[in-house]
C-alpha positions as MATLAB code, in Angstrom:
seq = 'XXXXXXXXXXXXXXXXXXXXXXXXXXXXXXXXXXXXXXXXXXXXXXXXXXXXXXXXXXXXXXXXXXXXXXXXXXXXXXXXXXXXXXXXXXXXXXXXXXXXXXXXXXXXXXXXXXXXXXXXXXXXXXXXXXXXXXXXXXXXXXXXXXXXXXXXXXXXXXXXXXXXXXXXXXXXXXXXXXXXXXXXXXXXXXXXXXXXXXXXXXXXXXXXXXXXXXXXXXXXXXXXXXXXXXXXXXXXXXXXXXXXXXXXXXXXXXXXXXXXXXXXXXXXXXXXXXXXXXXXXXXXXXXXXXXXXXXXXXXXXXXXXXXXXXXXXXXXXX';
ca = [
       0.297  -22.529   26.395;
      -0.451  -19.216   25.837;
      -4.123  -19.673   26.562;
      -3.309  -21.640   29.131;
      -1.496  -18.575   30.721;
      -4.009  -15.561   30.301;
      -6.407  -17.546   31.782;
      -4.466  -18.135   34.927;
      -3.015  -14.530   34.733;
      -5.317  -12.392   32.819;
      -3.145   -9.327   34.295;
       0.131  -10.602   31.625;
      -1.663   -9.443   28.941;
      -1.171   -5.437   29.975;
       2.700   -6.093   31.378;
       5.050   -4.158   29.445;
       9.086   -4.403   29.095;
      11.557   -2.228   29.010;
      10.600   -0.257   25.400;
       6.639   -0.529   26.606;
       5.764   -3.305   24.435;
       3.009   -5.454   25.315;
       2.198   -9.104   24.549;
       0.315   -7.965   21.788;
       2.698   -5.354   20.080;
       4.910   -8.544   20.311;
       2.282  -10.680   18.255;
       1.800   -7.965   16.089;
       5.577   -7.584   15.126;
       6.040  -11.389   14.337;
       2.705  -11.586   12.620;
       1.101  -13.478   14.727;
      -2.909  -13.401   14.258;
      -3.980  -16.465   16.546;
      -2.372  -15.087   19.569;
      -3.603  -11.686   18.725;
      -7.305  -13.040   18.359;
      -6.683  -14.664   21.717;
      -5.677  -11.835   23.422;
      -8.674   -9.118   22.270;
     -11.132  -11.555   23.603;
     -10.001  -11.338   26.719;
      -9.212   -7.640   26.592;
     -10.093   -5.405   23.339;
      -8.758   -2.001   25.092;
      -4.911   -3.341   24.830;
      -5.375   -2.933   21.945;
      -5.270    0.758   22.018;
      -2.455    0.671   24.514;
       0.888    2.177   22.988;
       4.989    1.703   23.397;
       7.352    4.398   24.200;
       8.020    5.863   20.951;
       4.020    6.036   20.575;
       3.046    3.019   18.692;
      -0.166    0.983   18.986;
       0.333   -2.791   17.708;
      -1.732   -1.935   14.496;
       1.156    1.064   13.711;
       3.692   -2.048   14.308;
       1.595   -5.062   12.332;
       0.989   -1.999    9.157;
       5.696   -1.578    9.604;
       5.480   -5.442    9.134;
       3.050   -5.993    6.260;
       1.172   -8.413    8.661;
      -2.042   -8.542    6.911;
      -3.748  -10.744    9.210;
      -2.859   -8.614   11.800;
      -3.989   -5.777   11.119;
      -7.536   -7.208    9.955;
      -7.717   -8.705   13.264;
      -7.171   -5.262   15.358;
      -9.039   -3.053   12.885;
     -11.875   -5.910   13.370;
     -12.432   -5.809   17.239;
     -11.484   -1.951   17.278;
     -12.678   -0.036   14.364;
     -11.517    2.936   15.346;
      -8.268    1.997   16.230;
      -6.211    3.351   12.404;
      -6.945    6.577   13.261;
      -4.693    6.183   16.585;
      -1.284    8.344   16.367;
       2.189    7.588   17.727;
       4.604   10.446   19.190;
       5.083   11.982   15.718;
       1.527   12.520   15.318;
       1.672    9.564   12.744;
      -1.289    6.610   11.623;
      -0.348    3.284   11.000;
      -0.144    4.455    7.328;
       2.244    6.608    7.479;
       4.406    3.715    9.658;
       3.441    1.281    6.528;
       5.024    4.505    3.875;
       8.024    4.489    5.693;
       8.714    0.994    5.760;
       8.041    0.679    2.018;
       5.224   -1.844    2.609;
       2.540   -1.722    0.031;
       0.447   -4.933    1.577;
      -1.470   -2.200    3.366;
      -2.846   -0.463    0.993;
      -3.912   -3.443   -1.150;
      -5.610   -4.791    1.729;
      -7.449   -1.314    1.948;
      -8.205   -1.192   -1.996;
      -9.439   -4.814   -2.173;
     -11.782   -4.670    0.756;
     -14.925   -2.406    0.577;
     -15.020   -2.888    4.412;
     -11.553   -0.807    5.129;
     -11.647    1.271    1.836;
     -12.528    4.256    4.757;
      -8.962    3.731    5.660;
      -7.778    5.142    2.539;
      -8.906    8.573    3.558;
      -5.373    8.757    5.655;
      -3.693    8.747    2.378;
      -4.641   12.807    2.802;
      -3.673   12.885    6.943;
      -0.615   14.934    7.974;
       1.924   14.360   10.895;
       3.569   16.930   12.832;
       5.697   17.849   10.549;
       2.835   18.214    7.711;
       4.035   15.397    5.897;
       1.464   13.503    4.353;
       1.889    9.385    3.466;
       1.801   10.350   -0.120;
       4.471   12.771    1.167;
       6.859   10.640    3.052;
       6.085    7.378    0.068;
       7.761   10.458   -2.265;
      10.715   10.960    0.387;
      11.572    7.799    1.018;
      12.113    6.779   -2.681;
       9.465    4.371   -2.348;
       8.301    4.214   -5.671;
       5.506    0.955   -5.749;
       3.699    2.818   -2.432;
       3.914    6.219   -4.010;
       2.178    4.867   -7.273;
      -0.131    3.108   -5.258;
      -1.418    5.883   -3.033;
      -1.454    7.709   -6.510;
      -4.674    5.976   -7.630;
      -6.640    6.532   -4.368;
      -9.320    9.235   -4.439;
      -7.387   11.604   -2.426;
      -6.724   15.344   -2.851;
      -3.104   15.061   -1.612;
      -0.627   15.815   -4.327;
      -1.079   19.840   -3.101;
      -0.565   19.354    0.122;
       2.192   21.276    1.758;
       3.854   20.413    4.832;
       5.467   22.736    7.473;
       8.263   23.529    5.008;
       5.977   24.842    2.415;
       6.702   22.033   -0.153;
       4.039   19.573   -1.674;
       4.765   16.111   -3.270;
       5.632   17.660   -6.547;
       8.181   20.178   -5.338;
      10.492   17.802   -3.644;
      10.386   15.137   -7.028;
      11.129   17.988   -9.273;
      13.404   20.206   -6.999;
      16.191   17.119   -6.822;
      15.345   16.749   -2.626;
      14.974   12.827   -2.704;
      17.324   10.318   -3.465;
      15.732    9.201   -7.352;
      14.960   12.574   -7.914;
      18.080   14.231   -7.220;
      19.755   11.343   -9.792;
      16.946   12.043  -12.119;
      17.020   15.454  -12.236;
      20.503   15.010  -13.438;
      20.187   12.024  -15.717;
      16.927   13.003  -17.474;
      18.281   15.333  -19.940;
      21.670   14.251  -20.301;
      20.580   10.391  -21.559;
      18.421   12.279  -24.459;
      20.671   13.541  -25.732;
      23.341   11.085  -25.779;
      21.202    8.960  -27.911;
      20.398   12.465  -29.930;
      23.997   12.638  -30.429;
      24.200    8.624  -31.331;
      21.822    8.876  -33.678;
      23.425   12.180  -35.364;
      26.783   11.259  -35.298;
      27.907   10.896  -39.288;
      24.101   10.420  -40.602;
      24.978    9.809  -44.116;
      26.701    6.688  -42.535;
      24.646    3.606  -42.248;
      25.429   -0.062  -41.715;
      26.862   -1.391  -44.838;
      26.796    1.762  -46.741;
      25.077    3.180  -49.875;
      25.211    1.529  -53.733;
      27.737    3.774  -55.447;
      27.865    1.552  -58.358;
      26.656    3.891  -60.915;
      23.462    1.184  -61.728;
      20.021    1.269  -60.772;
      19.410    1.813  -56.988;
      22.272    4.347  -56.777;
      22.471    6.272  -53.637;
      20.018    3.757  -51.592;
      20.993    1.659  -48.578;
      23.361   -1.842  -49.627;
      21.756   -3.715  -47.041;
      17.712   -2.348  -47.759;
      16.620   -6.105  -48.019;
      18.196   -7.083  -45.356;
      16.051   -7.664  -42.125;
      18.226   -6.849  -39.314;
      18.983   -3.610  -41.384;
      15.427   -3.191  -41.196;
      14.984   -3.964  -37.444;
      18.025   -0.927  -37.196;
      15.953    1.709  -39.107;
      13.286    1.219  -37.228;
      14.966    1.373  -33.676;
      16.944    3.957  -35.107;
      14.303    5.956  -35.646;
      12.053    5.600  -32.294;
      15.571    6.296  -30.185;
      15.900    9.474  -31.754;
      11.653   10.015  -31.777;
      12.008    9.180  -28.106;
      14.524   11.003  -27.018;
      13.254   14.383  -28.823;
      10.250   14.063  -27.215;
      11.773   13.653  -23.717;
      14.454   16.446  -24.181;
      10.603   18.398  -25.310;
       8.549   17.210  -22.061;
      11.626   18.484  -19.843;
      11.611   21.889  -21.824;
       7.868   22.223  -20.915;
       8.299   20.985  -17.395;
      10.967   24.498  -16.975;
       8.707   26.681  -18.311;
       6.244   28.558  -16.549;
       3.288   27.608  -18.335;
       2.883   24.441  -16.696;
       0.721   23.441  -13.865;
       0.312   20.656  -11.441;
      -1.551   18.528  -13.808;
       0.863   18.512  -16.588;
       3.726   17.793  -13.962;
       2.016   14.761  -12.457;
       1.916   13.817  -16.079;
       5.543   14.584  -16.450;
       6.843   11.996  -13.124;
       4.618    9.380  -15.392;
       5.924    9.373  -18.787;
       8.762   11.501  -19.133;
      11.195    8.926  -17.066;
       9.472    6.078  -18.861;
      10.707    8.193  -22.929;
      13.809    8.524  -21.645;
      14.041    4.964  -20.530;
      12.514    3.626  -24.088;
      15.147    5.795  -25.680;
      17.671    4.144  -24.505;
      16.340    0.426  -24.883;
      15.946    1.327  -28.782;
      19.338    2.353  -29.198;
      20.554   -0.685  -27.708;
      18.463   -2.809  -30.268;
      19.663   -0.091  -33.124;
      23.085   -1.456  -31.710;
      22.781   -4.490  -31.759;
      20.703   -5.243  -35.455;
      23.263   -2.962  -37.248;
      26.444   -4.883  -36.175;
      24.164   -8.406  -36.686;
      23.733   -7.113  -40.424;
      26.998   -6.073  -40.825;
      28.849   -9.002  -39.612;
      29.444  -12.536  -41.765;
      26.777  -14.568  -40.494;
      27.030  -18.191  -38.859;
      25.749  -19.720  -36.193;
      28.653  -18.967  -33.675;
      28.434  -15.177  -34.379;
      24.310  -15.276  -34.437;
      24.554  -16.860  -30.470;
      27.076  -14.318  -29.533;
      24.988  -11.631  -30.386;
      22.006  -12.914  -29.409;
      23.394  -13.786  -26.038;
      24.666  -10.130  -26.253;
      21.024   -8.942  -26.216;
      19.633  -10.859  -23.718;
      21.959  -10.268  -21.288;
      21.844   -6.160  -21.991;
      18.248   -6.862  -21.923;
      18.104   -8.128  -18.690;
      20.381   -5.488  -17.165;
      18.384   -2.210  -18.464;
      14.670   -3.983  -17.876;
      15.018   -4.551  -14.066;
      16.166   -0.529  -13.633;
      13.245    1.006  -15.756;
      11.011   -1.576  -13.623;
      12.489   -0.325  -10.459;
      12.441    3.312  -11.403;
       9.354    4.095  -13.504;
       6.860    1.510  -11.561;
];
């Protein structure tokens, strides 16, 4: 029908509603690639054409994660990513502040639009880079994906004055403002866990006079075992976060150790706090008169913590 229709109107193709969408910003918003192939064979340059607020259809497919889209326009116009809408915005920067992270895969996975990637380093009106805004917007997936691409943007500064790193580490976006608070404080909670009455450990020591005096009751046992050892990388962990945030203040470090720092340091904290759950969890198992009802409990105990604290370091570290 469609077909049927440009050819007996070619002129519908360049109409444009109320909000200056065209038939193909239209296609390009519900994804669909047929029509849009149909439509740049009749007439490539509407492609280029733009709505009120300044976007093309390839600024609206890259909003949508429409893949096949985009390949389409970016096919018949080459040139067409480096088009800007009213904010002096690519298509990239549209995909950044959507979240969508199809765009740049499509970019890194095909040598013919890896030149795209070079936008990564553009700047709006405002200075913002995609890198920038990905930072901003709390999304985290884009922002580590933009990461690996061979772009000389983490120093950029926008009209402001900031760069990438300043607004993570000053508190100005959403995860980094809870961060900035919850970084050092989780530390040492588990510091303080794991120093709370330290001659105290589950089961207690043999103070029967006979060999093996003064050692650990429950030595043999293997959940005791499991709570030594998660004992001791909680407290590892968390020293060496509270020690990565102490280095981060000072004024010795540079970009390159505070890129390092939005990497790992979230990720010790996070570990921290995983092995004291396990250090939980294994001491009270070894403690506790052991049948099969209280070995499900517990178990069913971990799994569901488990799945609880896994999905949040997923969603925050990666």
């Amino acid at each position: 029908i469609v077909e049927a229709v440009i050819n007996k109107w070619p002129c519908t193709i360049e109409q444009v509603d109320d909000s200056g969408w065209t038939p193909l910003h239209i296609a390009a918003h519900l994804g669909n690639d047929k029509i849009i192939k149909l439509i740049l064979e009749k007439e490539k340059s509407i492609a280029y054409a733009k709505n009120k607020e300044g976007l093309s259809a390839l600024h609206i497919a890259a909003m949508e994660g429409n893949l096949a889209v985009m390949k389409e326009l970016i096919t018949a116009c080459p040139d067409i990513y480096e088009m800007l809408d009213n904010r002096g915005q690519t298509a990239i920067h549209a995909a950044t502040e959507r979240g969508q992270l199809l765009p740049f895969l499509l970019f890194r996975m095909k040598p013919e639009f890896k030149g795209l990637l070079t936008l990564v380093s553009e700047q709006n009106e405002e200075g913002n880079t995609p890198f920038y805004l990905a930072a901003i917007k709390g999304h985290a997936l884009s922002f580590r994906c933009m990461e690996c691409a061979e772009c000389d943007n983490f120093n950029a500064t926008n009209k402001e004055g900031f760069t990438t790193m300043d607004k993570l580490f000053l508190g100005r976006l959403p995860f980094g403002e809870a961060w900035k608070e919850v970084c050092p404080f989780c530390p040492t909670l588990c510091r303080m866990r794991r120093s709370t009455k330290p001659e105290t450990v589950p089961g207690g020591y043999n103070q029967s006079g006979n060999v093996g005096e003064g050692l650990a009751v429950l030595r043999k046992n293997t959940a005791f075992c499991v709570f030594l050892i998660a004992n001791t990388l909680a407290f590892g962990l968390s020293t060496t976060s509270i020690f990565v945030h102490f280095l981060a203040s000072s004024a010795i470090t540079g970009n390159v150790f505070l890129r390092e720092v939005v990497q790992h340091s979230i990720s010790y904290t996070n570990w921290s706090v995983g092995a004291l759950l396990v250090a939980f969890i294994s001491g009270t198992y070894a403690v506790v008169p052991h049948s099969w009802g209280i070995t499900v409990a517990i178990t069913h105990c971990c799994c569901f913590l488990i799945s609880l604290f896994f999905p949040f370091f997923t969603k925050i570290y990666y």
